[in-house]
C-alpha positions, 0 to 999 in steps of 0.5 A: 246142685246142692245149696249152700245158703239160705235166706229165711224172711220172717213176716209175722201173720203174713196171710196166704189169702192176702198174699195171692188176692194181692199178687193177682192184683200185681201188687207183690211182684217179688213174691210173685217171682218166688211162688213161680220158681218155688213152692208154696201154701198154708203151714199149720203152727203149733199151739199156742199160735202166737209169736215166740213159740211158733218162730222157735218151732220155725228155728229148731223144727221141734213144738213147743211141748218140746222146745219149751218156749210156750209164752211171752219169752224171746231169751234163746237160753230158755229154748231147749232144741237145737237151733238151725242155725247151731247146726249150720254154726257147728258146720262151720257156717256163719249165721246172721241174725236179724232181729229174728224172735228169740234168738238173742244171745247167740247160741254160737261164735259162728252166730251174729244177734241183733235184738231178740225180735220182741214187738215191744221192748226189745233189746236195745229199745230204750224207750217206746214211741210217743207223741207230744198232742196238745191234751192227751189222745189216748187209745187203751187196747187191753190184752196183750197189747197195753195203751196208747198215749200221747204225751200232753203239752201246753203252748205259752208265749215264748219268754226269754230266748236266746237268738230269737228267730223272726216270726210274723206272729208272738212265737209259742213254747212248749215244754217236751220231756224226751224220756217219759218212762223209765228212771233215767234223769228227766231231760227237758227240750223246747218246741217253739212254734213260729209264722214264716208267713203272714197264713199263721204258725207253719213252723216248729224249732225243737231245742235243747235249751231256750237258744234258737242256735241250740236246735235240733231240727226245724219242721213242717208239717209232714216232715222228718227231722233225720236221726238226733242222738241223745244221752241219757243218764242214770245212776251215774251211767250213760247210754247213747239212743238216737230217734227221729221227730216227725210233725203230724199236726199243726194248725195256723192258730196253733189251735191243732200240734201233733209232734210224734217221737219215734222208739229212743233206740240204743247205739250199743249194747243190742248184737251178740257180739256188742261190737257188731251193733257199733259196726253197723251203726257206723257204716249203716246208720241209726237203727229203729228196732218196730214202726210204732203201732201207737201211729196205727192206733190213733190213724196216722197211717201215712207216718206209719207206713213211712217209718216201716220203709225205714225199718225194713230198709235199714235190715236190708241195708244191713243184711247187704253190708254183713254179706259184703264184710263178714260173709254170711251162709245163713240170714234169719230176719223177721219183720212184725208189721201185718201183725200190727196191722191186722190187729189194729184194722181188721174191723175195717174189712171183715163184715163179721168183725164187731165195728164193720163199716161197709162204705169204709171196707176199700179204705182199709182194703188201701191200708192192708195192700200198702203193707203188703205191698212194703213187705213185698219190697223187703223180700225182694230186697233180701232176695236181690241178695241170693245167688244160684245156691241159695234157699229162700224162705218166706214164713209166717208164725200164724195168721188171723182171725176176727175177734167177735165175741169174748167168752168170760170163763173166768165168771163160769168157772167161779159160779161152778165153784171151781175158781175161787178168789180172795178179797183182793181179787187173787185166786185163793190158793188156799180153797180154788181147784184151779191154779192159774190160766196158760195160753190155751190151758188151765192149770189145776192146783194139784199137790203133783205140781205145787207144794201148797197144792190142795188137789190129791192124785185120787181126786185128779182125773175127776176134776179134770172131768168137771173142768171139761164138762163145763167147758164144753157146755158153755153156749152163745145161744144155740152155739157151742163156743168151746170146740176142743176140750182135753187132758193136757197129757192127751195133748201131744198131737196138738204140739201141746204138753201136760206142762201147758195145762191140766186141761188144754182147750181151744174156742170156736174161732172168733171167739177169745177168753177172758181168764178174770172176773168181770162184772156183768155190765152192758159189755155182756152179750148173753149170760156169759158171751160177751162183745171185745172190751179194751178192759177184758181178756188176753186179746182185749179190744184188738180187732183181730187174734190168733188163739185157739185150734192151729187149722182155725178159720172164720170168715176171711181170715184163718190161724194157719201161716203161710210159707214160700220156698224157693232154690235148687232142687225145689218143685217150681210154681207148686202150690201143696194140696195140703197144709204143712206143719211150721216145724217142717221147715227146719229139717226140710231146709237141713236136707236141702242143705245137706246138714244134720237135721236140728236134735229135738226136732220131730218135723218131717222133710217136705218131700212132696216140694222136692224135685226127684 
């Protein structure tokens, strides 16, 4: 039997290691079904190893040195490989695409786009979530990964409401701004907190306006309001959101309030074709694109995990329903949440991590499991959805390693002359023989690539030389730190490119890079070694990274992904012997399904899972 249709569930950082600790321990049944009825194991990503170009390389079977999407990018238009799904698309097959990573706009009329899989700001997310404390909490991660702040209010006694609401104590109000960061006209709500008992305030009513009829919801503490819809205005223009409230915290004395505010989400504008978003929102119900990693950082995990069952639930739901309605042959989704988690609690686990605490270790070990454990009941609820024709596919982007040490390069390579900034703290152009820093290269500032470039083509290869002589003498006491140092047009076999650097490098695995000057304060370790610092580096202090060599691994963790395929004509309960490469699944699932293999792609078919 040939199939006909395909599942592919995206989990990013999904861990093999993880995976089979906690299927051993009964946690993952669905997952244990798949791995029994199909075949399984690590899947080396290509370089750089983080999120856009590695879903890309799982869409189109190509490295990004070939599909070009080497950074923070979601937009499909900058891909330059055929997509599986354009393939399937030009065979006449529908496509689904649920807020799958760079796939929106659609490529296709025979593909259907909701959002475009970034784990912040993504299409149709109007604004991030927040919560209101009383003072600021505040969590700075650096790096990629930015600040987590609370949105401070104060408690006053209530003064001229409407309609007012019987309290056993003086009720208190607190003013709530809705929208806090972009330039839409400010709306201002109410929180009035009262006693409906004589223990103290137990209660909170949050208003539009100074009239306890005006309410949107009413909460105790643990309690959700449902989704409230919203208007927000600028320029004249109106876009509909809807978010959810939920209360964290409050004491009898009001001395303690925590009131958290989901992502303000749009009700349109966020598919490809726009008139799908409104389908769904009506026989669906409102959308929250990510669970908020702000709850991670300042430990409110129960929240946390809540708002992940409703994320992965809704794409179930919706998958269910566009099945039923519109007749899908090809679902592609993705959910980030092991990411979130990863970055944010690793310290908790590994005993090598800066900040292990071993009597805390089966605490977090609970948090990690519920994770799994939700993403178990993801899969298994798109996989309820496959017949006997279906492919089903679980992959992952990467994994993760400990963040341990950070390497300040930007410091070395200013010291050996080779960096040179100005006044204001920019690399001078004028003077520095390095350009700029990509993921995993450096870029020189040759007259090949820049006009206003300084290197000429005699003197190129000798400063290439110079870059990779000081890389890889670069030591954390007796220990090389840089494993991997060479020409970026040596690079091919990495998946990487020229275009990715002049010079392409990768440091031993635990260690990150920060590619800005910092000044040698108590941060530093060792001369130029230094420990993770919210204030320095692409990674800043998130507790664990994927960068660096594809096949890294240190300690418990690893960079390699993970990848489950399971329907006709696959191999059943096989584990492979050896890693297969992210771009492999693409041209393996065309195979399976009988379409041509994606043009561009230089991933090879898995024979070894296939059956004779």
């Amino acid at each position: 039997m040939r199939a006909s249709k395909l599942i592919l569930i995206g989990i990013d950082s999904f861990l093999l290691d993880f995976v089979e600790k906690f299927v051993s321990k009964g946690f993952m049944p669905n997952i244990k079904q798949l791995m029994d009825t199909g075949s399984y194991g690590y899947a080396l990503p290509s370089m750089p190893t983080f999120t856009p170009p590695n879903w890309t390389t799982i869409a189109t079977g190509a490295d990004p040195s070939v599909h070009g999407i080497t950074g923070w990018i979601f937009d499909s238009r900058n891909c330059k490989a055929e997509h599986l799904w354009t393939v399937a698309a030009k065979a006449g097959k529908k496509s689904v695409l649920l807020r799958y990573p760079c796939s929106w706009p659609s490529t296709h009329e025979n593909v259907s786009a909701l959002g475009n899989g970034s784990p912040h700001h993504s299409i149709g997310v109007i604004e991030e979530a927040t919560a209101y404390t009383l003072g600021r909490i505040y969590r700075y991660s650096g790096g990629l990964h930015g600040t987590f702040e609370s949105t401070p209010v104060y408690f006053t006694s209530a003064q001229d409401w409407k309609n007012p609401i019987e309290s056993k104590f003086q009720p208190m109000e607190a003013e709530l701004k809705i929208i806090t960061e972009k330039n839409f006209e400010p709306i201002r709500w109410w929180a009035l907190a009262y006693a409906s008992s004589d223990v103290g305030y137990d209660r909170i009513l949050i208003a539009h306006s100074k009239d306890c009829l005006d309410s949107v919801c009413h909460l105790r503490i643990g309690e959700w309001s449902d989704f409230i819809k919203i208007d927000l205005r600028m320029e004249g223009k109106t876009s509909k959101g809807a978010f959810k409230f939920k209360l964290v915290e409050l004491s009898n004395d009001l001395s303690k309030f925590s009131l958290f505010r989901t992502q303000i989400h749009a009700l349109s504008d966020f598919t490809d074709p726009p008139n799908l978003g409104d389908e769904l929102i009506k026989n669906v119900g409102p959308y929250l694109d990510n669970p908020s990693r702000f709850c991670l950082a300042h430990g409110w995990y129960e929240t946390y995990f809540e708002e992940l069952k409703e994320h992965v639930n809704w794409l179930v739901k919706a998958a269910k329903y566009l099945k039923e309605n519109h007749g899908w042959d090809l679902l592609f989704t993705q959910c980030h949440s092991p990411d979130y988690v990863q970055h944010e609690c690793w310290a908790g686990i590994d005993p090598l991590a800066p900040g292990y605490e071993p009597e805390k270790e089966n605490e977090y070990w609970e948090i990690f499991s519920t994770d799994y454990k939700i993403m178990d009941e993801f899969i298994g609820g798109l996989k309820d959805l496959a017949d006997e024709e279906t492919i089903v596919v679980v992959v992952s982007d990467h994994g993760h390693i400990p963040n341990i040490r950070v390497i300040f390069l930007a410091n070395i390579l200013q010291d050996k002359g080779l960096l040179v900034y100005d006044e204001m703290g920019n690399i001078d152009i004028s003077k520095s023989l390095i350009r700029g820093f990509t993921h995993d290269g450096i870029l020189l500032n040759t007259k090949r690539r820049y006009k206003d470039g300084i290197i000429l083509e005699e003197d190129y290869l000798d400063i290439v030389d110079q870059v990779i002589n000081v890389l890889l003498s670069i030591r954390d006491g007796d220990r090389y730190v840089v494993n991997l140092a060479i020409k970026g047009s040596e690079a091919s076999a990495l998946g990487a490119s020229e275009a990715f650097g002049d010079v392409i490098f990768c440091p031993r695995p635990g260690y990150t890079l920060s590619t800005k000057p910092a000044e040698k304060l108590s941060l530093f370790k060792d001369g130029y070694i230094g420990l993770p610092d919210p204030r320095h580096g692409m990674w800043g202090g998130a507790e664990s990274t994927h960068n660096g060599l594809p096949s890294s691994r240190v300690s418990i963790g690893t960079n390699m992904a993970m990848f489950l395929i399971s329907g006709p004509k696959i191999k059943e309960g096989y584990r492979c012997e050896r890693p297969i490469w992210l771009k492999d699944i693409a041209p393996t699932i065309a195979y399976l399904m009988g379409l041509p293999t994606p043009k561009n792609a230089n991933g090879r078919i898995l024979n070894e899972i296939i059956e004779e």
